[in-house]
N, C-alpha and C positions, 0 to 999 in steps of 0.2 A: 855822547856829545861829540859834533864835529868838531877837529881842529883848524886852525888857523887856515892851515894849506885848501882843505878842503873847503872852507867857507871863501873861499880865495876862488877856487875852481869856481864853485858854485855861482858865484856871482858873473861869472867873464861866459858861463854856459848861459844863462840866463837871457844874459844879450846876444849871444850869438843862437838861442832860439829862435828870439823874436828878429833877426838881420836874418836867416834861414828863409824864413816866406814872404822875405818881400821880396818882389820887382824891379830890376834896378832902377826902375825909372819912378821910383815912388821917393824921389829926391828928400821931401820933408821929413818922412817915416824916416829913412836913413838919416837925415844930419842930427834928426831928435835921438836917435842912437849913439852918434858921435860924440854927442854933448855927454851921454851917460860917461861912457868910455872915457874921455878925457877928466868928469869928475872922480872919477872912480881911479884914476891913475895919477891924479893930485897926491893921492895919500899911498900908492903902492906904485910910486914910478919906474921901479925894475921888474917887476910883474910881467914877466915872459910870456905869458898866457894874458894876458890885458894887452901885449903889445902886439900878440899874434892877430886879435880881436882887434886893435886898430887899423892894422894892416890888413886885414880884409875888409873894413869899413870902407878905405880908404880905395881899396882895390874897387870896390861896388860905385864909388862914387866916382870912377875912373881917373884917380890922380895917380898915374905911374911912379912920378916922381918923388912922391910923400909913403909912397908903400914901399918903395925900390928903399928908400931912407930908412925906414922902421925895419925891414927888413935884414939890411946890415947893421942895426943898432941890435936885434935880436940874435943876430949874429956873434957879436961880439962878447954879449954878457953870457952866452951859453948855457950850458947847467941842463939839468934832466925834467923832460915834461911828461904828462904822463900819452899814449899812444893817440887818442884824441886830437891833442891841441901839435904833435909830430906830424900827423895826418895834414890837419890843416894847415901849419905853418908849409909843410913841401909842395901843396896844393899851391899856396900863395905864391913859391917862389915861382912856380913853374908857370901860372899863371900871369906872371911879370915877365917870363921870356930868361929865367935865372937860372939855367939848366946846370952851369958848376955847381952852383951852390947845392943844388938840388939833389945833382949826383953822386955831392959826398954823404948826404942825409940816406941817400937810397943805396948807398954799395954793398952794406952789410946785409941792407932787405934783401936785394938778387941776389945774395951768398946764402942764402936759406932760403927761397923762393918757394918753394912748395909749404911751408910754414906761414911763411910773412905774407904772401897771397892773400890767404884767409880776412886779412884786415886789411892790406895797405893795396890791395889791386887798383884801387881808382889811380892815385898816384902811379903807381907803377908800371903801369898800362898806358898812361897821360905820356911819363918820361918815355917812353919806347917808341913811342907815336911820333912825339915830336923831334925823337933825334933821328928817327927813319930808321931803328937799328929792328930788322925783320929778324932775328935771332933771338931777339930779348921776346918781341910780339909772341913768336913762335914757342917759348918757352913759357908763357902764364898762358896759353891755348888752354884750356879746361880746369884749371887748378884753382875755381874758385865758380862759388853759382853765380857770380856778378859777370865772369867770363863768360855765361853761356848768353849773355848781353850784345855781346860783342863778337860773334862768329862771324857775319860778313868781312871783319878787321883780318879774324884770322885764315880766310878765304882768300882776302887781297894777299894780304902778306907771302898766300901758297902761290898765287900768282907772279908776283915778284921774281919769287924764290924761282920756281922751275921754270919760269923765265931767264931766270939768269940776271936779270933787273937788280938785286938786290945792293948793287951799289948807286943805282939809279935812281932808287926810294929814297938812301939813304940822301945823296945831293940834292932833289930836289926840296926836302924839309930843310936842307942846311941854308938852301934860298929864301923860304921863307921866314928860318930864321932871324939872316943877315937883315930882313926888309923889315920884318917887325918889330927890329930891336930898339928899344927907348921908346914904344909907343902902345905894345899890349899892356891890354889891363885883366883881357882872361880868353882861355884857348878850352877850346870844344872841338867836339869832331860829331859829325851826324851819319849812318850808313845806311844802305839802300839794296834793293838787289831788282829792283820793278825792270831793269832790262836783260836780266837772267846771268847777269854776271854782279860780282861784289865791286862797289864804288862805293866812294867817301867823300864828305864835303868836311874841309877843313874850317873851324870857323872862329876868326880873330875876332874879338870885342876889342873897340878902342875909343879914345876920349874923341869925339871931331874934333875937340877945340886945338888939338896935338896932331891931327892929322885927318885927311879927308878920306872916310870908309872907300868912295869910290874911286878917288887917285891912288891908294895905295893898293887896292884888289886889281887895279889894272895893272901897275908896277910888279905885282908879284906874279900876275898872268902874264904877262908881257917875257918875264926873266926866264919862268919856267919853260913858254914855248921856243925861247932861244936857247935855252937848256938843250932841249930835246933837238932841233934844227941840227943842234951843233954836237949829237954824241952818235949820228950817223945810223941812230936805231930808228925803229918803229917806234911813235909815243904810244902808252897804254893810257885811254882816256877813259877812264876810272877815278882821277882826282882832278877834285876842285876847292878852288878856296873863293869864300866869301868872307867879306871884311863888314864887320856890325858897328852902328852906334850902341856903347856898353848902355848904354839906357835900356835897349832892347834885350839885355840878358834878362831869361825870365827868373823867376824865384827859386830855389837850392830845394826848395821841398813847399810843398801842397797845405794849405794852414788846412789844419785840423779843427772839429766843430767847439773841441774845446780851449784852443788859442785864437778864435774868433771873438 
C-alpha cells in the first residue's frame, strides 16, 4: 500500500504529466490545470512538490512575478524532495533568471559532477550557459548521453577558450542577464553549425504584456555590440539572442498515443 507521501507525489506527477505536453499557448489547457493545483493545495498548502507544480504552471503562463513569489515561499519552508521535483524546482528558478538561488541548489551537484551529471545535466548545463562560465561548460563536455546533445555548446566554448575570450563569454551573458532581469519567464538556447563553425541562439521567453519581445532583443543587441565596440577586440559572431512571446514555447515533451 502507498503511503501518504507517495500518494502526495503521485498526484502533483500526474499534473505535471498532463502540463508536460502542452503548448504554452494552449492557455485554457493550462488554467484548467491551475485550478487542479490550487484545489489540491486547499488541503496540502505546504506541499513543496504542489508548490513546485504551481510555479511552473505559473511559469507556462508567463507570470514572472507569481512564480518569482512561489518560488521564494518554496524557499523558505525547505525540507527534502525527492531528485525529480529538485530537478524541476532549479529548472524553475533558473528559468525566472534566479541564478543565486540556483547556485546554492547546484554547488554540491558540481562538487560531484561526474556522478550528478547522470541526472541533473539539463540544469546544469542550463546554469553554465547562462553565467557564461566556459570551465563549468568545459567540465560536463561528455559526462552524460544528454551531453552528446550538445557538442556544438562544447565547440563554442573550445572557441572562446583558445580564443582567449573566455572572459568575453563570461560579460556578454552577464548583459543579458542585467536586461532580462524581472522579465524572463523561461531561457533556451538552440545550436547550429550550417556555417562550419559552432554558433548559438540564445532564446528568452517573456510575457509581452511585461515587455515587448522586440524592444528588449534590440536592447540586448544593442548593449552587446557596445560591449564588443568597446573591449577593443575582434567580436566572434557566433551569438545571438532572440526574445519570444512565452506563448510560443513549445510543449516539454511529445503527447504519447496513450496521453492522447
Amino acid at each position: 500500500m502507498e503511503n501518504s507521501q507517495e500518494v502526495t507525489e503521485n498526484i502533483w506527477n500526474d499534473i505535471l504529466d498532463k502540463l508536460f505536453v502542452l503548448d504554452y499557448s494552449q492557455l485554457q489547457a493550462i488554467t484548467e490545470m491551475e485550478r487542479k493545483v490550487y484545489q489540491e493545495l486547499q488541503t496540502k498548502p505546504q506541499s513543496v512538490e504542489g508548490l513546485i507544480t504551481l510555479m511552473f504552471v505559473q511559469i507556462m503562463l508567463g507570470n514572472h512575478d507569481k512564480a518569482t513569489d512561489i518560488g521564494h515561499k518554496i524557499w523558505g519552508i525547505g525540507g527534502s524532495i525527492t531528485p525529480f521535483f529538485e530537478l524541476l524546482y532549479t529548472d524553475n528558478l533558473l528559468n525566472l533568471g534566479l541564478l543565486d538561488m540556483a547556485s546554492v541548489l547546484l554547488k554540491s551537484r558540481f562538487a560531484e559532477v561526474e556522478t550528478e551529471a547522470e541526472y541533473f545535466y539539463p540544469v546544469m548545463i542550463k546554469f553554465a550557459l547562462m553565467t557564461g562560465n566556459i570551465s563549468l561548460i568545459e567540465r560536463l563536455s561528455g559526462i552524460s548521453q544528454e551531453a552528446e546533445e550538445d557538442a556544438d555548446l562544447f565547440d563554442l566554448a573550445d572557441v572562446y577558450s583558445r580564443a582567449g575570450y573566455g572572459e568575453h563569454f563570461k560579460n556578454i551573458h552577464k548583459i543579458i542577464a542585467e536586461n532580462y532581469s524581472g522579465h524572463l519567464c523561461s531561457y533556451d538556447y538552440d545550436l547550429f553549425s550550417e556555417r562550419g563553425f559552432p554558433e548559438i541562439e540564445i532564446i528568452l521567453y517573456v510575457n509581452p504584456s511585461d515587455t515587448t519581445a522586440p524592444a528588449l532583443e534590440s536592447q540586448i543587441e544593442n548593449k552587446i555590440s557596445a560591449y564588443w565596440s568597446s573591449s577593443s577586440v575582434e567580436r566572434l559572431n557566433n551569438l545571438s539572442v532572440s526574445v519570444r512571446d512565452i506563448k510560443s514555447h513549445p510543449a516539454w515533451q511529445e503527447e504519447t498515443e496513450e496521453e492522447e
